[in-house]
C-alpha positions as CSV (number, residue, x, y, z in Angstrom):
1,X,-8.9,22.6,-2.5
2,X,-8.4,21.8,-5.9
3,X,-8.5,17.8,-6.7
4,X,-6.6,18.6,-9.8
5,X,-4.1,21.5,-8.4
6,X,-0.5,20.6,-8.0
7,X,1.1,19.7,-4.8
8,X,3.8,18.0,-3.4
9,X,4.4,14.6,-1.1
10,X,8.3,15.5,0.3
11,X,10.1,17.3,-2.6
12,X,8.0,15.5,-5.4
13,X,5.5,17.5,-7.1
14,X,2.7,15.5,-7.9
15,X,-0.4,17.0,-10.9
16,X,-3.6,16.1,-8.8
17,X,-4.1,14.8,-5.3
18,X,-5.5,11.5,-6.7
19,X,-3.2,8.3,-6.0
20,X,-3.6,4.9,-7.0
21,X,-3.2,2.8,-3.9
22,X,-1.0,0.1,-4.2
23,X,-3.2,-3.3,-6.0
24,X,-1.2,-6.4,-6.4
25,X,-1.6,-7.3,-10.2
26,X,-0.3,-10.7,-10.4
27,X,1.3,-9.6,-13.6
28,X,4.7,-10.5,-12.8
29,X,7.2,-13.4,-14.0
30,X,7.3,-16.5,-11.1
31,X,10.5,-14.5,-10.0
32,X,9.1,-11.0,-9.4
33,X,10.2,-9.7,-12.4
34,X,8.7,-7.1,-14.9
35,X,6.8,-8.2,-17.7
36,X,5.8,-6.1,-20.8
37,X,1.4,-6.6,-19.3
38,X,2.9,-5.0,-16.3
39,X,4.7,-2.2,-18.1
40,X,1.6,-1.6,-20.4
41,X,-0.6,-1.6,-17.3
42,X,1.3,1.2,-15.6
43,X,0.9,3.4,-18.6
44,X,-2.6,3.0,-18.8
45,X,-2.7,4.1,-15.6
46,X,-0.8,7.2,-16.2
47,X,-2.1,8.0,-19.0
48,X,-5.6,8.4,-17.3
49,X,-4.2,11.5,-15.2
50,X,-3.4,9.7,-12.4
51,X,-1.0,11.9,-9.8
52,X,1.0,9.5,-8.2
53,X,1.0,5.3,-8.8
54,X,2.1,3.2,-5.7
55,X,3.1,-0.2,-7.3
56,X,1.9,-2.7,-5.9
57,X,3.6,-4.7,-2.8
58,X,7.3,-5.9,-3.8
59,X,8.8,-7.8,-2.0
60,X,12.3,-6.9,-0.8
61,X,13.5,-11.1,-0.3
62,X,12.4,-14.2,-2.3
63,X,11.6,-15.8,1.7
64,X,9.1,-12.8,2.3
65,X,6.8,-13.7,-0.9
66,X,3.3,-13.4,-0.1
67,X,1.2,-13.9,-3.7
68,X,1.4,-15.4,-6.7
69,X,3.5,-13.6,-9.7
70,X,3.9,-10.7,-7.3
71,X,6.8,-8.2,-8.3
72,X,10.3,-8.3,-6.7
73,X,12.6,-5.8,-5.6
74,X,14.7,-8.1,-3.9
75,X,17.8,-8.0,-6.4
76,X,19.8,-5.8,-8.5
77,X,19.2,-8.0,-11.8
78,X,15.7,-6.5,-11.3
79,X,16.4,-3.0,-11.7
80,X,16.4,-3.2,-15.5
81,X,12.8,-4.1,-15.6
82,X,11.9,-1.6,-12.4
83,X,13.1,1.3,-14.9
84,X,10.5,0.3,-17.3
85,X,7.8,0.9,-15.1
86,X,9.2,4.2,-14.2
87,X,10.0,5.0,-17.7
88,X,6.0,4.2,-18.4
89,X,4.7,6.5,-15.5
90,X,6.7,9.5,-15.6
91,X,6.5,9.4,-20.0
92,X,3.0,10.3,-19.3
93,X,3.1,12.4,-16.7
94,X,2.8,10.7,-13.7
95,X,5.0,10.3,-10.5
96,X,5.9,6.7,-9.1
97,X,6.3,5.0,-5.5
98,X,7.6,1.5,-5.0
99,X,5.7,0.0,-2.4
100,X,8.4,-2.4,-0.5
101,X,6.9,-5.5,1.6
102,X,7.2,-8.6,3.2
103,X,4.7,-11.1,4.0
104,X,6.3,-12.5,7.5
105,X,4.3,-15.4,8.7
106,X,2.0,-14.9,5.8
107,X,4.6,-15.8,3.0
108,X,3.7,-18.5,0.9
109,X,5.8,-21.6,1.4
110,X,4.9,-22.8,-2.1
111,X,5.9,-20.4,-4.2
112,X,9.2,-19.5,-2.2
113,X,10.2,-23.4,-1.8
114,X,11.1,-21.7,2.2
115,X,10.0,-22.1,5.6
116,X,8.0,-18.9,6.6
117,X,9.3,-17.2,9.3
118,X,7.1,-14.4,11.6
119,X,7.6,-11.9,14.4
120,X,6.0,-15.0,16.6
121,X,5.9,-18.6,16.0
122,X,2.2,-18.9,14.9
123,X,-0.1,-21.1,12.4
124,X,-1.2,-19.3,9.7
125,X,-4.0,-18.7,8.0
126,X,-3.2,-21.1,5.7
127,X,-2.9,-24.2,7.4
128,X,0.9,-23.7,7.7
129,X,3.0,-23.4,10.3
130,X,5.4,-20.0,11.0
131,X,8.7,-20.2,12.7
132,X,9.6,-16.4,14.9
133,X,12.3,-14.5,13.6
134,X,15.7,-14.6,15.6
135,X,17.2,-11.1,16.6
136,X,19.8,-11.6,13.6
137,X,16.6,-12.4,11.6
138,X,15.1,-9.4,12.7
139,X,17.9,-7.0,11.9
140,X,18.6,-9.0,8.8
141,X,14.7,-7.7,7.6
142,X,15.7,-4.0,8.4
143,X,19.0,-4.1,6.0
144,X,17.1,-5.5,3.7
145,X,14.1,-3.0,3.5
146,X,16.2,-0.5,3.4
147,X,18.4,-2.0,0.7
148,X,15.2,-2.8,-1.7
149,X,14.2,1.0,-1.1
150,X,17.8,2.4,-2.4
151,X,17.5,-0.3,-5.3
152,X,13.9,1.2,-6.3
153,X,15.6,4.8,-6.1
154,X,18.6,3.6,-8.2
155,X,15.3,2.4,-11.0
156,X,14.7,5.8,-11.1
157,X,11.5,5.9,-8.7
158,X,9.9,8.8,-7.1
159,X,10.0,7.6,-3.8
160,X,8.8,4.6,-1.9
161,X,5.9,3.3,0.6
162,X,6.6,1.3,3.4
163,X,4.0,-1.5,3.7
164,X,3.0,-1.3,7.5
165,X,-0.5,-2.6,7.1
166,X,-3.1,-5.8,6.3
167,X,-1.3,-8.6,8.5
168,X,2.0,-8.4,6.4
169,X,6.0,-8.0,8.5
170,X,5.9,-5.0,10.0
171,X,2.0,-5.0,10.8
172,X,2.4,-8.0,12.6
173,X,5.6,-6.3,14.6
174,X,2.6,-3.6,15.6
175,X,-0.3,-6.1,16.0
176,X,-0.7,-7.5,20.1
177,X,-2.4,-10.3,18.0
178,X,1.2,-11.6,16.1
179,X,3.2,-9.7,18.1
180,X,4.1,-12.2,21.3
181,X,8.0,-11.2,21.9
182,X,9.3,-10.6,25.2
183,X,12.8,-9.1,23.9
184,X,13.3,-5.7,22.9
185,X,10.9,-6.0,19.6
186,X,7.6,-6.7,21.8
187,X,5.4,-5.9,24.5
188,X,4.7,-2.2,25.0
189,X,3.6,0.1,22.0
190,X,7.2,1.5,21.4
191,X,8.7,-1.3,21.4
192,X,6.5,-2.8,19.1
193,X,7.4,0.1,16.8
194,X,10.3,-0.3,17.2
195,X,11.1,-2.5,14.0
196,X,9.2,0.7,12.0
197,X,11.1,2.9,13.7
198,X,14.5,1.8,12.1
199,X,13.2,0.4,9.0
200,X,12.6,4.5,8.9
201,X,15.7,5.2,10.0
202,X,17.9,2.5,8.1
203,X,16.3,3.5,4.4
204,X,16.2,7.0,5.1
205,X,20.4,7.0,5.4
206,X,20.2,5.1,2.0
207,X,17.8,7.0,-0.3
208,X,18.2,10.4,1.3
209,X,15.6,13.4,0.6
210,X,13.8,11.1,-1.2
211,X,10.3,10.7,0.2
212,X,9.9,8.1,2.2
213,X,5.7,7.0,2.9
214,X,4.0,4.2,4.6
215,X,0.6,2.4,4.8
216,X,-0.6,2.3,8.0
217,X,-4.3,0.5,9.2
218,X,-6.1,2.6,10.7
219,X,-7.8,-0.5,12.7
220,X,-7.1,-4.2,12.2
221,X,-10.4,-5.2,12.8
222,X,-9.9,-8.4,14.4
223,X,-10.0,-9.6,18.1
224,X,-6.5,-8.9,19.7
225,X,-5.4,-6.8,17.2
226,X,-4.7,-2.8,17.2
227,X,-7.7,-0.9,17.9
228,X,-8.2,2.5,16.4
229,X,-7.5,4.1,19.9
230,X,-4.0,2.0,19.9
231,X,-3.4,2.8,16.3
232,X,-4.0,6.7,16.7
233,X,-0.7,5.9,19.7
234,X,1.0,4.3,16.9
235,X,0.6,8.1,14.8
236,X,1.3,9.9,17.7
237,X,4.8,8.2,17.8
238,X,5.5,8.8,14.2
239,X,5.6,12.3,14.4
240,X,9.2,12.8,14.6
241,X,9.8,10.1,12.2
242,X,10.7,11.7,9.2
243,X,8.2,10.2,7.1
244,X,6.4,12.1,4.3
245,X,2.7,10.7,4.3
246,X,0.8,8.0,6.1
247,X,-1.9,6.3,3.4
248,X,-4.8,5.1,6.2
249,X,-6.3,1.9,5.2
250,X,-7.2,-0.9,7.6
251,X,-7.8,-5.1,7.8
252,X,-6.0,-8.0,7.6
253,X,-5.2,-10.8,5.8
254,X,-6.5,-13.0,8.4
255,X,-9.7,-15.0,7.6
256,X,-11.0,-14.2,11.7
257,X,-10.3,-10.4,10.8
258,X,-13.8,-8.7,10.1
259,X,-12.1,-6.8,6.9
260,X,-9.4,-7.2,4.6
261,X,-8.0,-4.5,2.9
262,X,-11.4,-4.8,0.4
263,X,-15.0,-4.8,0.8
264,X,-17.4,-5.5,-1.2
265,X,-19.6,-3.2,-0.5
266,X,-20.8,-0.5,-3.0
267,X,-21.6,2.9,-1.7
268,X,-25.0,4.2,-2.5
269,X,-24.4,7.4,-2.0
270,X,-21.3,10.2,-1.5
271,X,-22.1,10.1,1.9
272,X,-21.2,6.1,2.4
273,X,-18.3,6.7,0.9
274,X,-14.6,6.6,3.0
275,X,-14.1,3.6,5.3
276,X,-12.0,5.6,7.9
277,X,-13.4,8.7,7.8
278,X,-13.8,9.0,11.7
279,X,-10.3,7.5,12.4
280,X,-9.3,10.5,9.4
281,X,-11.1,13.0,11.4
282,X,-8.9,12.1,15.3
283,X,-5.7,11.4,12.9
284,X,-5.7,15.1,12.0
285,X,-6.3,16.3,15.3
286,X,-3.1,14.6,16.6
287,X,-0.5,14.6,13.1
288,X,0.7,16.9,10.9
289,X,2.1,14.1,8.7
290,X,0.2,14.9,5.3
291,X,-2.4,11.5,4.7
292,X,-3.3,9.7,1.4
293,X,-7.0,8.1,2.8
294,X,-8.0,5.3,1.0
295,X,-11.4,3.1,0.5
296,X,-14.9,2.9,-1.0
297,X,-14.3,6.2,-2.8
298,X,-16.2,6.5,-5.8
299,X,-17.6,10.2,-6.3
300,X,-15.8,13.6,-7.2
301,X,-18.0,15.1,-5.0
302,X,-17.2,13.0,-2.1
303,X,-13.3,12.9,-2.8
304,X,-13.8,17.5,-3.3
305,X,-15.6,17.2,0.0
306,X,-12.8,15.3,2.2
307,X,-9.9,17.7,0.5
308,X,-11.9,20.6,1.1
309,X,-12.6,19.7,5.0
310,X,-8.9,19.5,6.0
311,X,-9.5,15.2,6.3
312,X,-7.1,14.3,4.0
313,X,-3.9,15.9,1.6
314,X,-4.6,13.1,-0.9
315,X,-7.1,10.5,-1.7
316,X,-6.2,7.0,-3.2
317,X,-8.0,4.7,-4.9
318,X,-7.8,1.2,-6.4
319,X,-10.7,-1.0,-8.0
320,X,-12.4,2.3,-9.4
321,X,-9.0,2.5,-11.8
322,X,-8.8,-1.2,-12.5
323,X,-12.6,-0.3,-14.2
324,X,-11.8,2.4,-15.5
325,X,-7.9,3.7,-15.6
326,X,-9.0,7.1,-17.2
327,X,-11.3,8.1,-14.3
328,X,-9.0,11.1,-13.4
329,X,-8.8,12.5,-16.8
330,X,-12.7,12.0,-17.5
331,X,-13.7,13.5,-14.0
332,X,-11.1,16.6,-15.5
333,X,-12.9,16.9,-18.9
334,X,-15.9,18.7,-17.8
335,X,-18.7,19.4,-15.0
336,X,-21.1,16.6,-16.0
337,X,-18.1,14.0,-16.1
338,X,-17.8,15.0,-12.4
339,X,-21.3,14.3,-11.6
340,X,-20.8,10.4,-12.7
341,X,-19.6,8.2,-10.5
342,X,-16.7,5.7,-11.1
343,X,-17.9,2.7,-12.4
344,X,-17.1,0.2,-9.9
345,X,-19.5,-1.8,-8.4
346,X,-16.8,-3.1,-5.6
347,X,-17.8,-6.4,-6.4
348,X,-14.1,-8.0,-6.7
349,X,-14.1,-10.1,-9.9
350,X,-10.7,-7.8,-10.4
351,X,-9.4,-9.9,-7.4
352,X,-10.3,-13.4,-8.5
353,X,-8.9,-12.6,-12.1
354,X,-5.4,-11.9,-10.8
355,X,-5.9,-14.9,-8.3
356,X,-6.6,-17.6,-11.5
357,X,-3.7,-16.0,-13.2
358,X,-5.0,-13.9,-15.7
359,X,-3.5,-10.9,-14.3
360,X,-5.7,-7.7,-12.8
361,X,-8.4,-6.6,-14.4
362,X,-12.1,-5.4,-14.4
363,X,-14.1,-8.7,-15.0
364,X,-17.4,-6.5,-15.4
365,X,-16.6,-3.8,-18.2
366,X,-14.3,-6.6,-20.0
367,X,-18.1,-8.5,-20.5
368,X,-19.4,-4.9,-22.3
């Protein structure tokens, strides 16, 4: 397979198979709205050849805000500004995803001036206290998923990604760790799913044929949470789902969790590359659902050599394209640009730029 031959995810046809994973930026206004860095940053992004850009995580209400200057979707008066970053994607040729979240028991008190409320009363993981959702409370989440996903169609979006992964609402509705209800929303694996289930169900009556994807861990990597034998039960009951891809990416936000969603950890080699490249492997022997694999990908070989095997329909990336946004187009330009590595060194400056409010960005090749 091609890395650079078109394809589609539902009825959106995409230019590559190369996606950029969803990255929180911190490039947004203290109310989630769209600033001009943010609309500059996604067309820098698309104009490096990217296929398809999953936004970072929006959240869908002000209660369910999990970082600082995140981006909202929780409101019509932000549609204006969602167009923008549409309107800077697709003018240079790439397509767009909102990726639609809520940070349940791992919301942020401080910058949403609101108790935090989770799938179980719990103390988070930072030092605060979370109260568990009532069954209005529960339903109340669904609407509103489903409403922030019509509101990101309406901003002319491509489709959107459902954030089911790294400790956020619905993980914790799949994790045994957060997961401690003894009504219909816990216990067994289905009914733990259950809250995925109609958040599928709820958006797809309001957005249609448009595709509809989520991030899923493939492991959260932390005692009591979903192994990768409990998580490949979690695919096995998405198959008649509807959904269009599964992205497989893995951690939590939890500091007892062995991972978060980064590592810092620089492949050596091609072969290092791909966190979840067994848990890829068993995914595809159960699913037909196409799957975006992210993490540690930093080669074209590497990225050829998963397409090629049948592992994956699309392969994502994130710190490689804070380095260096034009990493699709210079892998494109010519047979020795595909022998170079991306840049990246994995060590996560990126990450602690955004945090001190600078916004995203690649503390290493800014120094050069």
């Amino acid at each position: 397979m091609n890395i650079f031959s078109s394809c589609k995810i539902g009825g959106v046809e995409l230019s590559n198979h190369l996606v950029r994973s969803a990255t929180w930026e911190g490039m947004a206004t203290v109310k989630g709205e769209v600033t001009d860095k943010l609309v500059s940053y996604t067309e820098t992004l698309a104009k490096g050849g990217i296929g398809l850009i999953i936004t970072s995580h929006a959240y869908i209400e002000r209660s369910g805000q999990a970082s600082p200057l995140q981006l909202g979707i929780y409101d019509d008066k932000l549609i204006p500004g969602l167009t923008r970053l549409v309107d800077a994607a697709h003018k240079s040729g790439s397509k767009i995803f909102a990726q639609l979240n809520h940070g349940g028991c791992h919301a942020l008190p401080e910058l949403t001036s609101m108790p935090s409320f989770g799938v179980s009363e719990i103390n988070t993981n930072r030092g605060g206290h979370a109260l568990a959702m009532g069954s209005t409370g529960v339903k109340n989440k669904i609407v509103l998923f489903a409403a922030a996903a019509a509101r990101a169609i309406q901003a002319g979006f491509d489709g959107v990604q459902i954030h089911c992964a790294h400790g956020y609402l619905i993980s914790q509705f799949l994790s045994p760790l957060y997961n401690k209800r003894n009504d219909e929303w816990g216990g067994s694996i289905e009914n733990r799913m259950r809250f995925l289930h109609e958040v599928i169900l709820a958006t797809r009556m309001r957005i249609g044929k448009r595709p509809i994807t989520i991030k899923l861990n493939a492991c959260d990597y932390i005692e009591g949470g979903n192994t990768p034998e409990q998580m490949l039960e979690i695919v096995k009951l998405l198959k008649k789902s509807g959904i269009d891809a599964i992205e497989l990416s893995g951690g939590t936000v939890h500091p007892d969790g062995k991972y978060t969603s980064t590592r810092k950890y620089d492949p050596s080699s091609p072969e290092e590359e791909g966190y979840y490249m067994e848990e890829a492997k068993k995914y595809k022997q159960i699913s037909k659902i196409p799957l975006m694999l992210v993490g540690g990908f930093r080669s074209f070989e590497r990225i050829s050599q998963v397409l090629n095997d049948g592992l994956a329909d699309f392969v994502s990336m994130c710190r490689p394209l804070i380095c260096e946004p034009n990493l699709p187009k210079r892998w494109k330009a010519s047979k020795a640009d595909k022998k170079r590595r991306a840049k990246c060194i994995s060590c996560d400056g990126c990450r602690a730029a955004a945090l001190s409010g600078e916004g995203l960005r690649c503390v290493v090749q800014d120094k050069k």
